[in-house]
SEFI-515591 format. One record per atom (N, C-alpha, C): residue in three letters; atom name; x, y, z. Coordinates in pm, 1 decimal, decimal comma. Example, Ala and Ser with C-alpha at 12.3 -4.5 7.8 and 13.67 -1.06 7.14 Angstrom:
@resn = ALA&name = N&X = 1319,0&Y = -569,0&Z = 780,0
@resn = ALA&name = CA&X = 1230,0&Y = -450,0&Z = 780,0
@resn = ALA&name = C&X = 1320,0&Y = -330,0&Z = 780,0
@resn = SER&name = N&X = 1285,0&Y = -225,0&Z = 708,0
@resn = SER&name = CA&X = 1367,0&Y = -106,0&Z = 714,0
@resn = SER&name = C&X = 1290,0&Y = 3,0&Z = 787,0
***
This chain:
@resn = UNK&name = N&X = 679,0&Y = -737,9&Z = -829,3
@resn = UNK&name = CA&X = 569,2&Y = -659,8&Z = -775,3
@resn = UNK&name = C&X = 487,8&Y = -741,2&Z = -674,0
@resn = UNK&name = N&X = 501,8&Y = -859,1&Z = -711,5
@resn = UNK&name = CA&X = 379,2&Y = -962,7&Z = -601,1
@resn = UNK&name = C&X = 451,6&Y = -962,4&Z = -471,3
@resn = UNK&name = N&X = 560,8&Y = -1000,3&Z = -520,3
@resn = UNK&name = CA&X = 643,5&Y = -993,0&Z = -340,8
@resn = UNK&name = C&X = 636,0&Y = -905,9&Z = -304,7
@resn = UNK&name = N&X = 664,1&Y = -744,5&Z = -362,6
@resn = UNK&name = CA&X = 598,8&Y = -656,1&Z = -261,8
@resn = UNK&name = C&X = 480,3&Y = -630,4&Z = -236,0
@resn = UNK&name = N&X = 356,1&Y = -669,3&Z = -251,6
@resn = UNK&name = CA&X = 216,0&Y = -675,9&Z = -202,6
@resn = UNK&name = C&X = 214,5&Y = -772,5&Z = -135,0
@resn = UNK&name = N&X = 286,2&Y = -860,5&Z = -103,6
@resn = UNK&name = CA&X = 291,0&Y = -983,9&Z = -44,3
@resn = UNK&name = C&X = 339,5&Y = -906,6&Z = 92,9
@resn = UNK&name = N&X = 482,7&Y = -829,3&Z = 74,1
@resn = UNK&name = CA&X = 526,9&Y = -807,4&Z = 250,7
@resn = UNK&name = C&X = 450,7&Y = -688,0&Z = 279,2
@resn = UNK&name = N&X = 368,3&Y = -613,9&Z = 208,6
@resn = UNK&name = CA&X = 276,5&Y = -531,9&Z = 246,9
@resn = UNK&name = C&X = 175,8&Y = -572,1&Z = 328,7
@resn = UNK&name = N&X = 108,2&Y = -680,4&Z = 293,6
@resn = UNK&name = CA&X = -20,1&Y = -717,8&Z = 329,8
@resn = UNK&name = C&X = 29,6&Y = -819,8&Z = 449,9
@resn = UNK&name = N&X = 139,7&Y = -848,6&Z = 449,7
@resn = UNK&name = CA&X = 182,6&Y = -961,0&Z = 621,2
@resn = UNK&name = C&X = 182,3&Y = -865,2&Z = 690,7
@resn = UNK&name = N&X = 247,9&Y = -735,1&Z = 667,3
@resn = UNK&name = CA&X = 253,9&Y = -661,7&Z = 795,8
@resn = UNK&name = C&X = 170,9&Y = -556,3&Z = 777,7
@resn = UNK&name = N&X = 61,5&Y = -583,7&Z = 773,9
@resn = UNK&name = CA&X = -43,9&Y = -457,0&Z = 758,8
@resn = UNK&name = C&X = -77,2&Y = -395,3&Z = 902,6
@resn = UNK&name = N&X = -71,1&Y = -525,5&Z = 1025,4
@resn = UNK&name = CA&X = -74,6&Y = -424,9&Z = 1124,4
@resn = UNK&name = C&X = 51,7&Y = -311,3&Z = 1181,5
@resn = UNK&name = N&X = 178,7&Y = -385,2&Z = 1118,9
@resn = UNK&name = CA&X = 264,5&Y = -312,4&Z = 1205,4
@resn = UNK&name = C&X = 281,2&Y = -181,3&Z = 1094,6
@resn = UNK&name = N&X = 259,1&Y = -162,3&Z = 1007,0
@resn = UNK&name = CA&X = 228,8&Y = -75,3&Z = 872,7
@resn = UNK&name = C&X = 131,9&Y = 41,1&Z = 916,3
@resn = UNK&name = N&X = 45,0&Y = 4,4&Z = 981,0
@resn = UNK&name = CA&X = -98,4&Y = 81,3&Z = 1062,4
@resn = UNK&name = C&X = 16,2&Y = 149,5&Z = 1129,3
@resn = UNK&name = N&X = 45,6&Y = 106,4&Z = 1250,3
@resn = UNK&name = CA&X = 115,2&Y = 167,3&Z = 1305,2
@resn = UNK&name = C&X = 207,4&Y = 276,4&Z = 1312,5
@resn = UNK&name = N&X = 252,0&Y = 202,6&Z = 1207,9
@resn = UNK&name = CA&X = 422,6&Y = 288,7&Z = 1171,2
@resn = UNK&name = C&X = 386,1&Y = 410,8&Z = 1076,5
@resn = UNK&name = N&X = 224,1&Y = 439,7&Z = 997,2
@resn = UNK&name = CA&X = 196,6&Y = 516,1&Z = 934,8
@resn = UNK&name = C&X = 84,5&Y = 627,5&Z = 982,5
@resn = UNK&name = N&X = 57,8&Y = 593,1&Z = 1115,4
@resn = UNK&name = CA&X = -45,1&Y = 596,0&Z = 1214,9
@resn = UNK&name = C&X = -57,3&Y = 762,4&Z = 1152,1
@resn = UNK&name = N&X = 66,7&Y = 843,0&Z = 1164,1
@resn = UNK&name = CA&X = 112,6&Y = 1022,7&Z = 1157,5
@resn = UNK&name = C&X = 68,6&Y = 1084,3&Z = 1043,5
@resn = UNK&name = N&X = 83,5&Y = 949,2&Z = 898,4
@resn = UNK&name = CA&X = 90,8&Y = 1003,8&Z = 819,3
@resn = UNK&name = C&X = 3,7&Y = 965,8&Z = 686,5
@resn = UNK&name = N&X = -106,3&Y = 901,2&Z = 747,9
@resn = UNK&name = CA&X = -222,3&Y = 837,4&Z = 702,3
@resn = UNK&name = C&X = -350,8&Y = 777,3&Z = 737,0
@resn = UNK&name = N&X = -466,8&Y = 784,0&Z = 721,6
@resn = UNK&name = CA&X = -578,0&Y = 754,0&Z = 772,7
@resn = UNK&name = C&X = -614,6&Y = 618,3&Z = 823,6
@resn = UNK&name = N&X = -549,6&Y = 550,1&Z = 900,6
@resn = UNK&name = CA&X = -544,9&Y = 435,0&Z = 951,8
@resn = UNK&name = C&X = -686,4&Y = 405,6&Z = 1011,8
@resn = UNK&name = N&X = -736,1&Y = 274,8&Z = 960,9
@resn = UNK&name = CA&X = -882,1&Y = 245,1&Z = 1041,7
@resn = UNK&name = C&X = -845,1&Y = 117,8&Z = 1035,7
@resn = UNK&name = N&X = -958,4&Y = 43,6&Z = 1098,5
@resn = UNK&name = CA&X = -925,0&Y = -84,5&Z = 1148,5
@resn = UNK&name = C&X = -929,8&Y = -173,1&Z = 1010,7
@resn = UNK&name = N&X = -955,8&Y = -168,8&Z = 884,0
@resn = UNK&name = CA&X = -954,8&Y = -266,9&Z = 806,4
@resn = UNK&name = C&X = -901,1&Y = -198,4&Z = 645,6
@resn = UNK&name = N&X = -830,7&Y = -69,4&Z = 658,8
@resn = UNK&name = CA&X = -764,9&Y = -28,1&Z = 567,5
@resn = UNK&name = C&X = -692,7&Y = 122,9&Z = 640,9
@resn = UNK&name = N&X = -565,6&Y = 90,8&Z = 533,9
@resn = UNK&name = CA&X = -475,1&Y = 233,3&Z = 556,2
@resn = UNK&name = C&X = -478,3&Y = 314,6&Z = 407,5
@resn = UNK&name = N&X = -549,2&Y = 510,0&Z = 437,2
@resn = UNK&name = CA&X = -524,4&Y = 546,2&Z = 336,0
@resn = UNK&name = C&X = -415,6&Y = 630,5&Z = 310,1
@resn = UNK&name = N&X = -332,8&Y = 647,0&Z = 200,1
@resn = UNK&name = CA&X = -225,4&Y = 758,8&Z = 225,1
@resn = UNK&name = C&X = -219,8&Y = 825,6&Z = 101,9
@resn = UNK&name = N&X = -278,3&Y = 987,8&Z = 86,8
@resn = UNK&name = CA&X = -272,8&Y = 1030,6&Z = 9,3
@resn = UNK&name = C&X = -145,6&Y = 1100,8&Z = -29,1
@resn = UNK&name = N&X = -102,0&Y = 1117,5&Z = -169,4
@resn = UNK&name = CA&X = 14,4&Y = 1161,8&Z = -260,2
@resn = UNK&name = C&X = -63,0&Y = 1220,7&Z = -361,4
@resn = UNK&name = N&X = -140,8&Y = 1340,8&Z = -333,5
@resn = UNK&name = CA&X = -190,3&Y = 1434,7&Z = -449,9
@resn = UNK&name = C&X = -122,1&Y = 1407,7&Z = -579,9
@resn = UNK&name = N&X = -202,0&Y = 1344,5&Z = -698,0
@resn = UNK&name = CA&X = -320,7&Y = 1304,8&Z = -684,2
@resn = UNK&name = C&X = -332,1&Y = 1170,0&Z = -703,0
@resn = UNK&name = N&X = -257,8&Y = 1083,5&Z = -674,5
@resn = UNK&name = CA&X = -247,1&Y = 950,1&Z = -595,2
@resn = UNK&name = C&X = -345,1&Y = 936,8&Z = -463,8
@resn = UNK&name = N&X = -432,9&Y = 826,3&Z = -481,7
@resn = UNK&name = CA&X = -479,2&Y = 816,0&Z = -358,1
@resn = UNK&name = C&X = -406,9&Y = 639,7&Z = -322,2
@resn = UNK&name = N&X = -377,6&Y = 569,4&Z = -229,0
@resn = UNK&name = CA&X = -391,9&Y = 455,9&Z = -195,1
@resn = UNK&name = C&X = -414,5&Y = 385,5&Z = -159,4
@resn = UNK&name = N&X = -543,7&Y = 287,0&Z = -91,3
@resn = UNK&name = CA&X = -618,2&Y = 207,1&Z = -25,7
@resn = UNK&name = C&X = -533,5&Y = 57,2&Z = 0,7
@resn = UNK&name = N&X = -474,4&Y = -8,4&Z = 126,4
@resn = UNK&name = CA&X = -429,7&Y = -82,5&Z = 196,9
@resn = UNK&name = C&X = -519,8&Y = -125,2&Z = 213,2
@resn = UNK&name = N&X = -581,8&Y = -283,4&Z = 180,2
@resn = UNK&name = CA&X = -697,8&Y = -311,4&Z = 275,2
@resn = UNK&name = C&X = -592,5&Y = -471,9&Z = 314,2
@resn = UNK&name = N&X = -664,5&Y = -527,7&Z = 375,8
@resn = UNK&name = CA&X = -589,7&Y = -701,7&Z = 441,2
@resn = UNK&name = C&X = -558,4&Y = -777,2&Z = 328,1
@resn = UNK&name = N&X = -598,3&Y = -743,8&Z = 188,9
@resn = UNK&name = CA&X = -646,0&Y = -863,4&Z = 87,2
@resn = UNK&name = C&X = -586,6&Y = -788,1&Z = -52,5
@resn = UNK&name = N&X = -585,1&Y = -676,7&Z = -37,7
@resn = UNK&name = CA&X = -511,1&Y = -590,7&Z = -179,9
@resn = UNK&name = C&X = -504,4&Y = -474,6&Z = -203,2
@resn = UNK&name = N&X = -425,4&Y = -379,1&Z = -260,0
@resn = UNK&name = CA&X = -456,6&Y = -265,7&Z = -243,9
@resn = UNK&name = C&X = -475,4&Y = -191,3&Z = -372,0
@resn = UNK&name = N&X = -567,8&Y = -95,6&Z = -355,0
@resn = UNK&name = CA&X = -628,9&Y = -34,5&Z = -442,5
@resn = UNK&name = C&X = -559,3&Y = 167,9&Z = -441,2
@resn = UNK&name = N&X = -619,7&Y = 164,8&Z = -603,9
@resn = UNK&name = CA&X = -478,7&Y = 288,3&Z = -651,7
@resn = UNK&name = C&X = -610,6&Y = 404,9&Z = -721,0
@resn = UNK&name = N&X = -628,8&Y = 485,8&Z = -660,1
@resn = UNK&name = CA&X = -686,1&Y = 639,0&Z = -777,4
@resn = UNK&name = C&X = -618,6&Y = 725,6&Z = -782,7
@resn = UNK&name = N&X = -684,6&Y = 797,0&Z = -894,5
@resn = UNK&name = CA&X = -582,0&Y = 898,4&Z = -911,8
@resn = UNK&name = C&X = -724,6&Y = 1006,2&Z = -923,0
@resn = UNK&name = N&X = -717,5&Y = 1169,9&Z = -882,1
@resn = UNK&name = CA&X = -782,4&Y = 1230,2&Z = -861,4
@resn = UNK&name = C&X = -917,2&Y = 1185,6&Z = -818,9
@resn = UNK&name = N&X = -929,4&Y = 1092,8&Z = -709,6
@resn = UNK&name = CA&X = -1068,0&Y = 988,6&Z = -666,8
@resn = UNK&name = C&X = -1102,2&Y = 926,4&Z = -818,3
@resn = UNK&name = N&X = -1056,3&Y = 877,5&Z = -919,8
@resn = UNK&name = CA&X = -1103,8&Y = 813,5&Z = -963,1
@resn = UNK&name = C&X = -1003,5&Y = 682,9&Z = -998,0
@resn = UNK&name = N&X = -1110,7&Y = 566,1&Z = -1012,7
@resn = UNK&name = CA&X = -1043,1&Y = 432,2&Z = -1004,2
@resn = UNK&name = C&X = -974,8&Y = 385,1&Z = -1098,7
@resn = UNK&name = N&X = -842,6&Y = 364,5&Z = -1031,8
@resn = UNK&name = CA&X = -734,3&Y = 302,0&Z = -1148,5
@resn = UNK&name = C&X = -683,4&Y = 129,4&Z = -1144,7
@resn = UNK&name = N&X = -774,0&Y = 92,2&Z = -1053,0
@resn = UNK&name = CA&X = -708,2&Y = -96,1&Z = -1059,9
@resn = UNK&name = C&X = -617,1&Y = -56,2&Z = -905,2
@resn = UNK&name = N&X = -621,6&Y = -204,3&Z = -875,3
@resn = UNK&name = CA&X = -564,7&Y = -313,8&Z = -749,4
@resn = UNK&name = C&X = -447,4&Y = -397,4&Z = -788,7
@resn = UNK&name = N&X = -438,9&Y = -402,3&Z = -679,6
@resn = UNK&name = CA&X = -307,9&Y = -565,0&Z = -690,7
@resn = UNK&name = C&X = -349,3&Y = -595,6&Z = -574,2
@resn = UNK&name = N&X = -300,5&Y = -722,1&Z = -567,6
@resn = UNK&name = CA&X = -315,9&Y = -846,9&Z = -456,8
@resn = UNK&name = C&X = -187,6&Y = -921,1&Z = -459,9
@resn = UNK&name = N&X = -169,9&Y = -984,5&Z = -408,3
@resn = UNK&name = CA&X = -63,3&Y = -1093,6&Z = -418,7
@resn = UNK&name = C&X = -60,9&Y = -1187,5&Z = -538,4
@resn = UNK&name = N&X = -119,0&Y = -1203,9&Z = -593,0
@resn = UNK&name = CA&X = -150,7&Y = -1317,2&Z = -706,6
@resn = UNK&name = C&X = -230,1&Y = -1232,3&Z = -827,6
@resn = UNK&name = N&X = -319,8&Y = -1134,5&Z = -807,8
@resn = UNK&name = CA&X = -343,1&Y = -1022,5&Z = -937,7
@resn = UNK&name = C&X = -305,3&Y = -901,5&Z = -954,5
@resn = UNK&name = N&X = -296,3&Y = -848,9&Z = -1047,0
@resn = UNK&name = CA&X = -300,8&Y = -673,7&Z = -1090,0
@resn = UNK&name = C&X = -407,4&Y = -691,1&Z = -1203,4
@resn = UNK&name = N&X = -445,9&Y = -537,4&Z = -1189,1
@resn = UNK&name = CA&X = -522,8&Y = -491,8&Z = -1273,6
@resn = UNK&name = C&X = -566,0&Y = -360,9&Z = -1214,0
@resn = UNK&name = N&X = -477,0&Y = -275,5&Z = -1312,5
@resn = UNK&name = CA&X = -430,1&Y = -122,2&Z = -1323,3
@resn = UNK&name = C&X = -422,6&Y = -110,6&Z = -1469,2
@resn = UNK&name = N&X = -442,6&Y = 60,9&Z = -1459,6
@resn = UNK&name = CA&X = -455,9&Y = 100,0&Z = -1563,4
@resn = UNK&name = C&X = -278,8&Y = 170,5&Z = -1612,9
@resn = UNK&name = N&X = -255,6&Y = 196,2&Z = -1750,2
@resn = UNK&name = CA&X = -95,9&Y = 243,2&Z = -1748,8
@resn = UNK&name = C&X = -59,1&Y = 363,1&Z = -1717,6
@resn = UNK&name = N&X = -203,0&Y = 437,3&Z = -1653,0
@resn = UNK&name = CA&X = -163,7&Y = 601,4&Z = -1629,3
@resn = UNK&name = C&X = -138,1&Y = 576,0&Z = -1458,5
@resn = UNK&name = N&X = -135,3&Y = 421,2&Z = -1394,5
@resn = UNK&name = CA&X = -91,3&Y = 478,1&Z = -1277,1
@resn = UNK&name = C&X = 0,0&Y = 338,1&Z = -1211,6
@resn = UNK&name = N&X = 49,7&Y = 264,6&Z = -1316,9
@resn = UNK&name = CA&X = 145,5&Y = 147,4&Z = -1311,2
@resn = UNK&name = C&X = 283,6&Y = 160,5&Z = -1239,3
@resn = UNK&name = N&X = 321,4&Y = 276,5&Z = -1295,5
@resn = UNK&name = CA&X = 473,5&Y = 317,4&Z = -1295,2
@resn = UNK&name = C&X = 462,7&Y = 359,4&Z = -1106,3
@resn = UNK&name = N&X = 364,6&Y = 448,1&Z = -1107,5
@resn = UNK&name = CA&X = 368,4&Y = 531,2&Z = -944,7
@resn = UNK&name = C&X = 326,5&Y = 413,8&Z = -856,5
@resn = UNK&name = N&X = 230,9&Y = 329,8&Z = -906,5
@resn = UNK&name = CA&X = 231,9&Y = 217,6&Z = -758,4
@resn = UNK&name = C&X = 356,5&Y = 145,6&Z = -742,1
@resn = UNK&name = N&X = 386,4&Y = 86,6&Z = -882,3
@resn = UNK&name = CA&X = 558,1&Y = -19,7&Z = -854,5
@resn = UNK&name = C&X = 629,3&Y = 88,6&Z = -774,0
@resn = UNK&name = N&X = 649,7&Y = 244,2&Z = -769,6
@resn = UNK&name = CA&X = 765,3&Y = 287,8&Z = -679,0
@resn = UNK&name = C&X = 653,3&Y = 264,8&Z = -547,0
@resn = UNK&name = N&X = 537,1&Y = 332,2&Z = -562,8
@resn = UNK&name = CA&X = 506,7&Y = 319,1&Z = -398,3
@resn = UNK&name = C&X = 494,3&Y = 133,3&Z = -330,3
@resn = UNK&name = N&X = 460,8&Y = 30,3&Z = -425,2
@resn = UNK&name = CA&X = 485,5&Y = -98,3&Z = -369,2
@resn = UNK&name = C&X = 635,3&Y = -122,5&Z = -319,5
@resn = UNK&name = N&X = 663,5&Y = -57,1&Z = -382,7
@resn = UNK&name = CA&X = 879,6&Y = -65,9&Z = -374,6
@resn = UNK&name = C&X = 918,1&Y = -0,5&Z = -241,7
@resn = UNK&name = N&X = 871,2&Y = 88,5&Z = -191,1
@resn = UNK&name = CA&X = 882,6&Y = 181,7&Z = -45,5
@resn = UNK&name = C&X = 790,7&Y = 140,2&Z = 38,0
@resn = UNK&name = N&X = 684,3&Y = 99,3&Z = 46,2
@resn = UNK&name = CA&X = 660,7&Y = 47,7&Z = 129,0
@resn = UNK&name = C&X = 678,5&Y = -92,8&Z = 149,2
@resn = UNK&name = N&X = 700,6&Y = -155,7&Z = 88,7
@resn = UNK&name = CA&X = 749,0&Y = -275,0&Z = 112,3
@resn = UNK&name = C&X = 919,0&Y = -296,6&Z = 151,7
@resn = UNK&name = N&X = 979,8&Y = -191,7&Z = 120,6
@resn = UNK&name = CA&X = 1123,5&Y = -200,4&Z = 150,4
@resn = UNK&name = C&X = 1113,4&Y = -138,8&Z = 366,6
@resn = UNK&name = N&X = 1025,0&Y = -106,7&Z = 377,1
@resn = UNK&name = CA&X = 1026,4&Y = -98,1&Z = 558,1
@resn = UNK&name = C&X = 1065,0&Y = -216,8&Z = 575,6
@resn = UNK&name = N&X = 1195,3&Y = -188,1&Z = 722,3
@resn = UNK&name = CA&X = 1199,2&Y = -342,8&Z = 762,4
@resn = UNK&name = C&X = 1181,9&Y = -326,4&Z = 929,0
@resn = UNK&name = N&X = 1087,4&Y = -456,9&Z = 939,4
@resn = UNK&name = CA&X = 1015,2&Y = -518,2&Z = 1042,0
@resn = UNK&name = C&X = 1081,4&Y = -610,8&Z = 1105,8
@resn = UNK&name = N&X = 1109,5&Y = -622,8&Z = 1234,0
@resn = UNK&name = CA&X = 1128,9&Y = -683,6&Z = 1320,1
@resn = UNK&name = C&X = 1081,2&Y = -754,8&Z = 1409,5
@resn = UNK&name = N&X = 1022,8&Y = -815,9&Z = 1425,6
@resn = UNK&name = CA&X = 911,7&Y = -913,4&Z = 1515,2
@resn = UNK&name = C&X = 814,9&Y = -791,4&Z = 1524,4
@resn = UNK&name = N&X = 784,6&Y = -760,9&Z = 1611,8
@resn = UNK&name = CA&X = 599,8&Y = -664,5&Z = 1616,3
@resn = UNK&name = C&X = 683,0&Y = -525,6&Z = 1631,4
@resn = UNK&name = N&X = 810,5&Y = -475,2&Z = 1596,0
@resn = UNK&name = CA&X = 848,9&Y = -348,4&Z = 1594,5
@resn = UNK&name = C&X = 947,3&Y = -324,0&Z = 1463,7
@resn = UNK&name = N&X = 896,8&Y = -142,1&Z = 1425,5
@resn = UNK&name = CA&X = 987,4&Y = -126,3&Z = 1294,7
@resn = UNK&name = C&X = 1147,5&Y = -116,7&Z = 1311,1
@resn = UNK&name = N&X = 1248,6&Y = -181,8&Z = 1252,7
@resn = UNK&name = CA&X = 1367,8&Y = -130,4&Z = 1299,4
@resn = UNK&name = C&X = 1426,5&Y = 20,7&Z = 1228,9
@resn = UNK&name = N&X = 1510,5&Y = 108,5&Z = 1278,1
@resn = UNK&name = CA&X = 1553,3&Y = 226,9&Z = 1218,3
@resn = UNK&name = C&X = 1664,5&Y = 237,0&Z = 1088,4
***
């Protein structure tokens, strides 16, 4: 799980980008909602609710989540971290 918050958070800008269509991209976090998953990208860790309310973060080095929303971040850390990046462009 750390390695994928790990290649999440290296390529957070090219991530902005590549999600630009399909998520609320601002300059210091990406949000992407999955009713009723919410997900907060920020530079430093990302944070997980479920119907706006707070279920725990991960970072590269912590977690702390709750078990009603463990299972759905490991797949969404797993997909977004499986994008592959190519110097400053996504490859297909």
């Amino acid at each position: 799980m750390y390695e994928d918050v790990k290649k999440i958070l290296e390529n957070f800008e090219n991530l902005k980008r590549l999600l630009s269509s399909r998520a609320l991209c601002e300059e210091d976090r990406i949000v992407i909602c999955d009713e009723p998953l919410k997900i907060i990208i920020r530079r430093d860790r990302i944070d997980f609710y479920v119907y706006d309310e707070y279920h725990g973060f991960v970072s590269s080095s912590t977690k702390k989540m709750s078990k009603e929303v463990e299972k759905e971040a490991k797949l969404w850390l797993k997909a977004l971290s499986s994008l592959k990046f190519r110097r400053f462009s996504v490859r297909p």
